[in-house]
MDTraj code that builds the backbone (N, CA, C; nanometers):
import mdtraj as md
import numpy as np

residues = "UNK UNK UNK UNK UNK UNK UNK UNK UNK UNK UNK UNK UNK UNK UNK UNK UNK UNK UNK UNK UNK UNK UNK UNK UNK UNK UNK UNK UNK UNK UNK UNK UNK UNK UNK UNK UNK UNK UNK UNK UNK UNK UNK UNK UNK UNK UNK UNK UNK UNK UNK UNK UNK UNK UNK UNK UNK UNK UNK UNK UNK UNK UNK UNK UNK UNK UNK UNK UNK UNK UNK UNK UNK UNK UNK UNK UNK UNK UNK UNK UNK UNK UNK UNK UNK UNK UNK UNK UNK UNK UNK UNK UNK UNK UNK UNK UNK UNK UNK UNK UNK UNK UNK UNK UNK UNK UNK UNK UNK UNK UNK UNK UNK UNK UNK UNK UNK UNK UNK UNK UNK UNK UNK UNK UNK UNK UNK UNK UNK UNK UNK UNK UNK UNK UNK UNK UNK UNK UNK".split()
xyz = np.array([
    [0.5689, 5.9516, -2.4127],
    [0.4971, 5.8271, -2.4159],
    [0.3616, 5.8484, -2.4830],
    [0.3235, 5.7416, -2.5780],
    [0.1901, 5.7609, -2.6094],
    [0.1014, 5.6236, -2.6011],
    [0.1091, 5.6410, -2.4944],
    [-0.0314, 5.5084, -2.4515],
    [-0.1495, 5.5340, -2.4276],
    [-0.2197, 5.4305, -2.4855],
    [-0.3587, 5.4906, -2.4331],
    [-0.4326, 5.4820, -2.2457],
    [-0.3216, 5.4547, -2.1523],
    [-0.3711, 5.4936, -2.0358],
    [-0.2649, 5.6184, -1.9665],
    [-0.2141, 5.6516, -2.0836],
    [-0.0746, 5.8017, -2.0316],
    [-0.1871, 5.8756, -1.9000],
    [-0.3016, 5.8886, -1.9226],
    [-0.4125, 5.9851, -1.8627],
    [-0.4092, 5.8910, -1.7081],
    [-0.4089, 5.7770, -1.6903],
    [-0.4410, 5.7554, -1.5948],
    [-0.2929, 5.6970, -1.4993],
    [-0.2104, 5.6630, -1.5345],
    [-0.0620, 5.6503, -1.4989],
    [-0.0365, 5.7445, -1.3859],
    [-0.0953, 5.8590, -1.3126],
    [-0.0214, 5.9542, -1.2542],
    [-0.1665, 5.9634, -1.1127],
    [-0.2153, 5.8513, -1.1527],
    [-0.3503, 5.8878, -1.0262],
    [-0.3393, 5.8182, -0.8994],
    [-0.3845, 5.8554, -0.7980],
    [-0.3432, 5.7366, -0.7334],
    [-0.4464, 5.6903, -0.6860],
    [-0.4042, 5.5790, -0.5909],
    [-0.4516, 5.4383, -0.5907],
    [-0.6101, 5.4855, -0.5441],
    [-0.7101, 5.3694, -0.5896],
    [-0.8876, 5.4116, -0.5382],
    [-0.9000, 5.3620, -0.4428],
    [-0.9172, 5.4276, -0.3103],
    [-0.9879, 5.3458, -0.1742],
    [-1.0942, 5.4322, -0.1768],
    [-1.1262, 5.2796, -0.1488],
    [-1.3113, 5.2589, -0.1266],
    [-1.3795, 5.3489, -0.0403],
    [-1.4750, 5.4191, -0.0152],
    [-1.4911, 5.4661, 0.1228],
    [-1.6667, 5.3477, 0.1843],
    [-1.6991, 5.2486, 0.0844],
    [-1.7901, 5.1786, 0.1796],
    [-1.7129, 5.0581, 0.1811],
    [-1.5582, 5.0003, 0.1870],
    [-1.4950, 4.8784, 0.1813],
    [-1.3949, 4.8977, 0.2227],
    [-1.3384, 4.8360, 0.3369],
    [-1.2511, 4.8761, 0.3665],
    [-1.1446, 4.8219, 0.2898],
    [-0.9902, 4.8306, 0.3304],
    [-0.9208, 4.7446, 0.2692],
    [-0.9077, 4.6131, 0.3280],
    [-0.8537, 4.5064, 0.2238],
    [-0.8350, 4.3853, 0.2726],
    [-0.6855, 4.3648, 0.2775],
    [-0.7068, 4.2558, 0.4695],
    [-0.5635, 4.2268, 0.4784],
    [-0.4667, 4.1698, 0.4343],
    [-0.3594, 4.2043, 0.4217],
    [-0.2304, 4.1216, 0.3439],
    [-0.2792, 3.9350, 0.3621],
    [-0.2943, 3.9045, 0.4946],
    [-0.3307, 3.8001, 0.5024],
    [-0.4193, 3.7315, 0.3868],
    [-0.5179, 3.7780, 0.4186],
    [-0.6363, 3.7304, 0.3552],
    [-0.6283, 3.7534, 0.1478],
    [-0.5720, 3.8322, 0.1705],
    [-0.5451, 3.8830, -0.0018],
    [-0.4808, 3.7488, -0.0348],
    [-0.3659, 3.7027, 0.0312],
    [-0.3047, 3.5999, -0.0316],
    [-0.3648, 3.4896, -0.0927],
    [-0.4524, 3.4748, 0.0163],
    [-0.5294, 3.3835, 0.0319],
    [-0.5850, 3.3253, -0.0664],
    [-0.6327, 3.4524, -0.1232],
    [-0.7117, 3.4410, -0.3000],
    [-0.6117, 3.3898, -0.3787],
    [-0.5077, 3.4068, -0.3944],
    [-0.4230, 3.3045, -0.4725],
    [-0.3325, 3.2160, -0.4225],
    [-0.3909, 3.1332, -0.3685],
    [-0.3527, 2.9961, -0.3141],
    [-0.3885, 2.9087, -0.3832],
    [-0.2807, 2.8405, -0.3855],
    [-0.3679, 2.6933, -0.4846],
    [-0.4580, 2.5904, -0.4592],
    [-0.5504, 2.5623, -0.5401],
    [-0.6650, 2.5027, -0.5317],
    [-0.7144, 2.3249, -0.6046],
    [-0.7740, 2.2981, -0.5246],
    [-0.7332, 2.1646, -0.6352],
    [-0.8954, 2.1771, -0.7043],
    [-0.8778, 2.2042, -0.8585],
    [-0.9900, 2.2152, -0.9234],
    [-1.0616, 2.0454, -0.9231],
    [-0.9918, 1.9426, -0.9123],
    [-1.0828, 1.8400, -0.9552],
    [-1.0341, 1.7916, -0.8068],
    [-1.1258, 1.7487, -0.7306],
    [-1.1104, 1.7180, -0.5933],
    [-1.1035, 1.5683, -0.6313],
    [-1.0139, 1.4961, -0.5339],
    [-0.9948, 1.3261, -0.5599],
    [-0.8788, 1.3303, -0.6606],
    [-0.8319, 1.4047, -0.7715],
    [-0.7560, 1.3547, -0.8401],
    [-0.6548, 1.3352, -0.8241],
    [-0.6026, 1.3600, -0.7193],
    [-0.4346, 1.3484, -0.7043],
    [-0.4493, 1.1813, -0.6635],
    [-0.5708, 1.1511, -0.5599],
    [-0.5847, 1.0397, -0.5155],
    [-0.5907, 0.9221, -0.6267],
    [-0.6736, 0.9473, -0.7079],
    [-0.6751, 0.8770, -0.8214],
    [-0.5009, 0.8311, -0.9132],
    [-0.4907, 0.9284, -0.8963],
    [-0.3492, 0.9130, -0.9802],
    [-0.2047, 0.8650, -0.8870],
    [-0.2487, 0.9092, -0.7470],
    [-0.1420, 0.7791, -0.7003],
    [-0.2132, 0.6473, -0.6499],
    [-0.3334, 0.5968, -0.7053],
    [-0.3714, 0.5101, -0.6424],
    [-0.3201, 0.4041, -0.7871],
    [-0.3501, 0.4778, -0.8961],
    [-0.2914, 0.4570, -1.0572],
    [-0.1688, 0.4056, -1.0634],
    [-0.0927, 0.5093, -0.9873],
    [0.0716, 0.4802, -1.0042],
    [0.0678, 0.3567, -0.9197],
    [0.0352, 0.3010, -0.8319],
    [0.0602, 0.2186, -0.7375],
    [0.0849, 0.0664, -0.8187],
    [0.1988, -0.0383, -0.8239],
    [0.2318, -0.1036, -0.8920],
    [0.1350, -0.2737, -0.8236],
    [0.0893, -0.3366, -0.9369],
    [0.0675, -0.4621, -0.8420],
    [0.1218, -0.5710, -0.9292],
    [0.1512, -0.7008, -0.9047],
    [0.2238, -0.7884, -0.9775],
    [0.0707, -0.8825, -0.9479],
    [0.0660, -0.9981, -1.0951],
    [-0.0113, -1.0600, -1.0894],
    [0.0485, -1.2307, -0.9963],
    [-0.0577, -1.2896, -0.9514],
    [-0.0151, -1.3738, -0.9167],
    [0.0382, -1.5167, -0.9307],
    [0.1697, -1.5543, -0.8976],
    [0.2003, -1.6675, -0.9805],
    [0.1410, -1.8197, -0.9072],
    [0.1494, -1.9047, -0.9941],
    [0.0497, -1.9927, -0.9440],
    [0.1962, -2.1208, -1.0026],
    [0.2290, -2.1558, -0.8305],
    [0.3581, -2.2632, -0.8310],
    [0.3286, -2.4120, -0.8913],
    [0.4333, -2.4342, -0.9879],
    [0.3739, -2.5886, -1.0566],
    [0.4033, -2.7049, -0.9578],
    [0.3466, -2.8376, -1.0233],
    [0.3189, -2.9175, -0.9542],
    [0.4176, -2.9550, -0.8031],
    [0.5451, -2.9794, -0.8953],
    [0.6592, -2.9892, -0.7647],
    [0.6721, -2.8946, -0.6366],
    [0.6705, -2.8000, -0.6431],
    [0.6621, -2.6901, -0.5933],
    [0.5721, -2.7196, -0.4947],
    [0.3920, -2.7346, -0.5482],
    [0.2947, -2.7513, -0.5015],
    [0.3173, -2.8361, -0.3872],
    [0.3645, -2.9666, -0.4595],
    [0.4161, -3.1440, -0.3253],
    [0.5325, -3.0571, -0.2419],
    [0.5991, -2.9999, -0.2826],
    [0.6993, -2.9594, -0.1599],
    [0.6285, -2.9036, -0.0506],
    [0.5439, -2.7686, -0.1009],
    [0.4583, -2.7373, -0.0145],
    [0.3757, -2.7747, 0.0876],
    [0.3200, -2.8999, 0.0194],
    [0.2459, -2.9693, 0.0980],
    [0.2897, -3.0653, 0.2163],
    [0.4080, -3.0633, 0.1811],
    [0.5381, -3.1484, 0.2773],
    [0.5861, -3.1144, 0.3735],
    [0.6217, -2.9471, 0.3342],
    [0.6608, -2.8735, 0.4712],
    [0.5383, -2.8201, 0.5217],
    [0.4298, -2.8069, 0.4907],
    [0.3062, -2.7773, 0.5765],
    [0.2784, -2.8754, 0.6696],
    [0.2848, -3.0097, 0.5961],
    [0.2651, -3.1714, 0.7117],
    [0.3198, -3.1690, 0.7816],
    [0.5001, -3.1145, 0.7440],
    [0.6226, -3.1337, 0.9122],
    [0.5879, -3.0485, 0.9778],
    [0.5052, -2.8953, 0.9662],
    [0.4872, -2.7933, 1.0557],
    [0.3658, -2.8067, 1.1395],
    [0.2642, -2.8681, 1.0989],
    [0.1750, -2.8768, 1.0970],
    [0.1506, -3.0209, 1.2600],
    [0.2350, -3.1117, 1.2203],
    [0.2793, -3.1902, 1.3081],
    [0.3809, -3.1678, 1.4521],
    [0.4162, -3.0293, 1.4086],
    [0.5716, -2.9990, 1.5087],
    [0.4726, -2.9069, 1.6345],
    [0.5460, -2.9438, 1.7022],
    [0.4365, -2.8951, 1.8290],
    [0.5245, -2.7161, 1.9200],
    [0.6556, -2.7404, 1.8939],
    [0.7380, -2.6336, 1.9389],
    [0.7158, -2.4929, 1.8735],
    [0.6588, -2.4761, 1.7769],
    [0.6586, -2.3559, 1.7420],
    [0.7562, -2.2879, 1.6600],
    [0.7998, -2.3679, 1.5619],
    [0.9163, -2.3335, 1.5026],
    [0.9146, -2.1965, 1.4391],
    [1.0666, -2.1302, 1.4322],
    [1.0710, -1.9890, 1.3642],
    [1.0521, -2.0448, 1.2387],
    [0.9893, -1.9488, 1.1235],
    [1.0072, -1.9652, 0.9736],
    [0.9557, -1.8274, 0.9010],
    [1.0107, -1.8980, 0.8177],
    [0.9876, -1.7366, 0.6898],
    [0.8920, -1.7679, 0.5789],
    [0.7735, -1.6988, 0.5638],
    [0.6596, -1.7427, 0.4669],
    [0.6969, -1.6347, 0.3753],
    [0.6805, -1.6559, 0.2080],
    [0.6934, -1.5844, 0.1305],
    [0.5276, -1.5888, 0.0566],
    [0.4790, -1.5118, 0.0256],
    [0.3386, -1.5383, 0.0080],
    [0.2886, -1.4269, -0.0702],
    [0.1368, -1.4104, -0.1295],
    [0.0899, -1.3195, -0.2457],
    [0.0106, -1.2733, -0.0855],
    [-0.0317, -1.1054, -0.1353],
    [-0.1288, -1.0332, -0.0595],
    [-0.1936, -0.9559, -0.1617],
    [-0.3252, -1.0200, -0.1727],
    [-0.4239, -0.9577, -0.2776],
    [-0.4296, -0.8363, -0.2677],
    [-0.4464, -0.7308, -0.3737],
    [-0.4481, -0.5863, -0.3150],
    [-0.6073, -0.5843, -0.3701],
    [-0.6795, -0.5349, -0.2203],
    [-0.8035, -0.4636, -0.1773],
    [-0.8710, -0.3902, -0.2901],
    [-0.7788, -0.2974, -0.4015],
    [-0.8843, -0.2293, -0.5170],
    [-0.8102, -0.2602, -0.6346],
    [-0.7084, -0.3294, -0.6415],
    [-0.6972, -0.3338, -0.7935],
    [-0.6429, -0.4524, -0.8308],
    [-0.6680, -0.5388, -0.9329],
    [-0.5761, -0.6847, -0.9534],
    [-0.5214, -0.7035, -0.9754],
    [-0.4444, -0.7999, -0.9013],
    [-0.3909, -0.8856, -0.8882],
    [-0.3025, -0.8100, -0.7452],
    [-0.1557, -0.7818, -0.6823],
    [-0.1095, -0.7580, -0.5198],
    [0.0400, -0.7386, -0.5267],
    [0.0770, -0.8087, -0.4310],
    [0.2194, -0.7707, -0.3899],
    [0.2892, -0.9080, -0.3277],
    [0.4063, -0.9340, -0.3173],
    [0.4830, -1.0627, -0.2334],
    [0.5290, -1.0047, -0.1739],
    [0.5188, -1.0464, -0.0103],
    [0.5834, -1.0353, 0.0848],
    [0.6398, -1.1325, 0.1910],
    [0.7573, -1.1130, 0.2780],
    [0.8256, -1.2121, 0.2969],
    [0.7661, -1.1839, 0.5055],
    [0.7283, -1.3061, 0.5635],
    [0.6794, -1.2515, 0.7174],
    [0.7673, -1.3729, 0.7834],
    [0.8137, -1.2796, 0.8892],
    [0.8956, -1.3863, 0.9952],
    [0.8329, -1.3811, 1.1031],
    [0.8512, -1.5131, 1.1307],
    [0.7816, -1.5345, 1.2931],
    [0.8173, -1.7019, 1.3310],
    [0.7260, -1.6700, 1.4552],
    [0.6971, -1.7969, 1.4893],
    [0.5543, -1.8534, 1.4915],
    [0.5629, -2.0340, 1.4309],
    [0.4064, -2.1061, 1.3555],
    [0.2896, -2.0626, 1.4630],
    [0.2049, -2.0574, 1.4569],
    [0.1503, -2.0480, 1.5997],
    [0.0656, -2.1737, 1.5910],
    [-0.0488, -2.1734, 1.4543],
    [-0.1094, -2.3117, 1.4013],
    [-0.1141, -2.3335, 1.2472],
    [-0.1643, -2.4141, 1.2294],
    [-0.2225, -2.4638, 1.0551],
    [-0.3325, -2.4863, 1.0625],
    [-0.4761, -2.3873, 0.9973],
    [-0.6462, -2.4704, 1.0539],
    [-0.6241, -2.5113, 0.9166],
    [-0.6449, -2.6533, 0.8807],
    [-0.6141, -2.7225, 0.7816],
    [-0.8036, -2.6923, 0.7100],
    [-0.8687, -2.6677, 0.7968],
    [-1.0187, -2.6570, 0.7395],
    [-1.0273, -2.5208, 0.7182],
    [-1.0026, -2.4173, 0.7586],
    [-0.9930, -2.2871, 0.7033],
    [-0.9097, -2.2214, 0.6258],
    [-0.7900, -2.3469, 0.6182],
    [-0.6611, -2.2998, 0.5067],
    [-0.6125, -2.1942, 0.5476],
    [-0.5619, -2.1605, 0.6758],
    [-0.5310, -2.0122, 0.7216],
    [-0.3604, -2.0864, 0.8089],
    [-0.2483, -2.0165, 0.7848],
    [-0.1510, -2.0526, 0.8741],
    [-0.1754, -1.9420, 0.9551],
    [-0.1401, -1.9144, 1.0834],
    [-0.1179, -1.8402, 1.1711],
    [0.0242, -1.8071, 1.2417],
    [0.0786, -1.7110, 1.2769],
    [0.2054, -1.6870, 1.3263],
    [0.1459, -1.6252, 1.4875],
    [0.2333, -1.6154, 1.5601],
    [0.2161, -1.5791, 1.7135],
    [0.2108, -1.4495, 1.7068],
    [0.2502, -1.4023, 1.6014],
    [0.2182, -1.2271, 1.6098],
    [0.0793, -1.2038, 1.5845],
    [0.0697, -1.2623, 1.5107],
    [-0.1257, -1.2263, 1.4681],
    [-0.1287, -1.2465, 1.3332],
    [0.0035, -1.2388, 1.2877],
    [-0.0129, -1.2803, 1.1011],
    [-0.1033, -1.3696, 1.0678],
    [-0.2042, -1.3672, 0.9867],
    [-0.2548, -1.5107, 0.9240],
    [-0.2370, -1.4875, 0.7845],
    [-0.2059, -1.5966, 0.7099],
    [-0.1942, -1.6040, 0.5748],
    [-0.2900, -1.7370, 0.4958],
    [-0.3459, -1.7361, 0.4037],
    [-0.4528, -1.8083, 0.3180],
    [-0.3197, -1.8889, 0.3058],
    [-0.3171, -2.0450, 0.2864],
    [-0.2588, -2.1648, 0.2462],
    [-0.2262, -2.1221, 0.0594],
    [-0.3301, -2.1024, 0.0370],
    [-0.3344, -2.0515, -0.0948],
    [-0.2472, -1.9680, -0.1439],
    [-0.2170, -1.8640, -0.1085],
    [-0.1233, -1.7805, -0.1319],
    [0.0021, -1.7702, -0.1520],
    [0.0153, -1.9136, -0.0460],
    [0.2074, -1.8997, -0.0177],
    [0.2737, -1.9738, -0.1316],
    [0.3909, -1.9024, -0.1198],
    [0.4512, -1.9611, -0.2316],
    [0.5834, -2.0136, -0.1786],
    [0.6708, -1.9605, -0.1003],
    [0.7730, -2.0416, -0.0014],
    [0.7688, -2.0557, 0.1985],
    [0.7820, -2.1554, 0.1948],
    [0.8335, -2.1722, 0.3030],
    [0.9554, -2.2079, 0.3581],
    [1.0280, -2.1277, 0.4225],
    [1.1845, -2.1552, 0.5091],
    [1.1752, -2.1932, 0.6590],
    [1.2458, -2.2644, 0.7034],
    [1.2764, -2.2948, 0.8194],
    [1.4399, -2.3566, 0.8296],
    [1.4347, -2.3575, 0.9921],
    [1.6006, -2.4650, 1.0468],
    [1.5109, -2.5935, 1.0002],
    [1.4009, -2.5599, 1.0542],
    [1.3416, -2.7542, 1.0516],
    [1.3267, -2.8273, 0.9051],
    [1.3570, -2.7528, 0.8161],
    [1.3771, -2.8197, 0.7006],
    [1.4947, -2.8796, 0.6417],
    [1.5752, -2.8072, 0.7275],
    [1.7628, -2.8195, 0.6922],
    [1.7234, -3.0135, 0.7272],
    [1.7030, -3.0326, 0.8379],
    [1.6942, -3.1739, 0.8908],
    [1.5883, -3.2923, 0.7812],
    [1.5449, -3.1750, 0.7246],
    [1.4228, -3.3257, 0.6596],
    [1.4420, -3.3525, 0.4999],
    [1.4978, -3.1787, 0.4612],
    [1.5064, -3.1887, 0.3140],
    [1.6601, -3.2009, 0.2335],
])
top = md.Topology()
chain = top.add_chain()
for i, resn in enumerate(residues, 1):
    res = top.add_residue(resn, chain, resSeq=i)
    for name in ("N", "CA", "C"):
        top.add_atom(name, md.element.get_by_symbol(name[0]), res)
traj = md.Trajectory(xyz[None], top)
């Protein structure tokens, strides 16, 4: 062989005599992975995260709406129904549709807020369908 460390190939290993050795443990340790840019993973699934913009229902739509809000709004039993509605997302624009079942609890016609008995409240604004039995009868 002719390398230029042939000379040192046959020595053995240097322990320290003011260091001791370090433990298997801890050795590893040093090569563990690290996240060089702290936040970025966060960033990049906050990135990936999909939002749909919001659609804004035309006129008919709108009067239907306003129709089955009046029969619910008037109904004193508490009917089950299914709200389909926009939920603004908190950091980026425009959100998501989601569909909530329950039962009405109220309509504050001055705060534009429906309420369900679970605790749901939803902005008037937002919704885009309403289902019920109690519509089978009116519509």
């Amino acid at each position: 062989m002719n390398s230029p460390y042939e000379d040192m190939m046959d020595l053995p290993r240097h322990v320290s005599s003011s260091h001791p050795p370090m433990p298997r443990s801890l050795r590893a340790a040093q090569f563990a992975p690290f996240a060089a840019l702290t936040g970025y993973s966060q960033v990049i699934r906050e990135r990936s995260r999909l939002t749909v913009p919001k659609k804004i229902p035309g006129e008919d739509l709108q009067e239907e709406l306003q129709r089955k809000l009046r029969l619910l709004a008037v109904c004193r039993d508490h009917p089950e129904v299914r709200i389909t509605w926009f939920r603004p997302d908190a950091r980026k624009q425009g959100g998501s549709y989601q569909s909530s079942d329950g039962r009405l609890e109220n309509i504050d016609a001055r705060k534009k807020i429906l309420a369900l008995t679970d605790g749901t409240r939803i902005s008037l604004e937002n919704i885009l369908e309403i289902e019920s039995s109690l519509f089978a009868r009116e519509f």
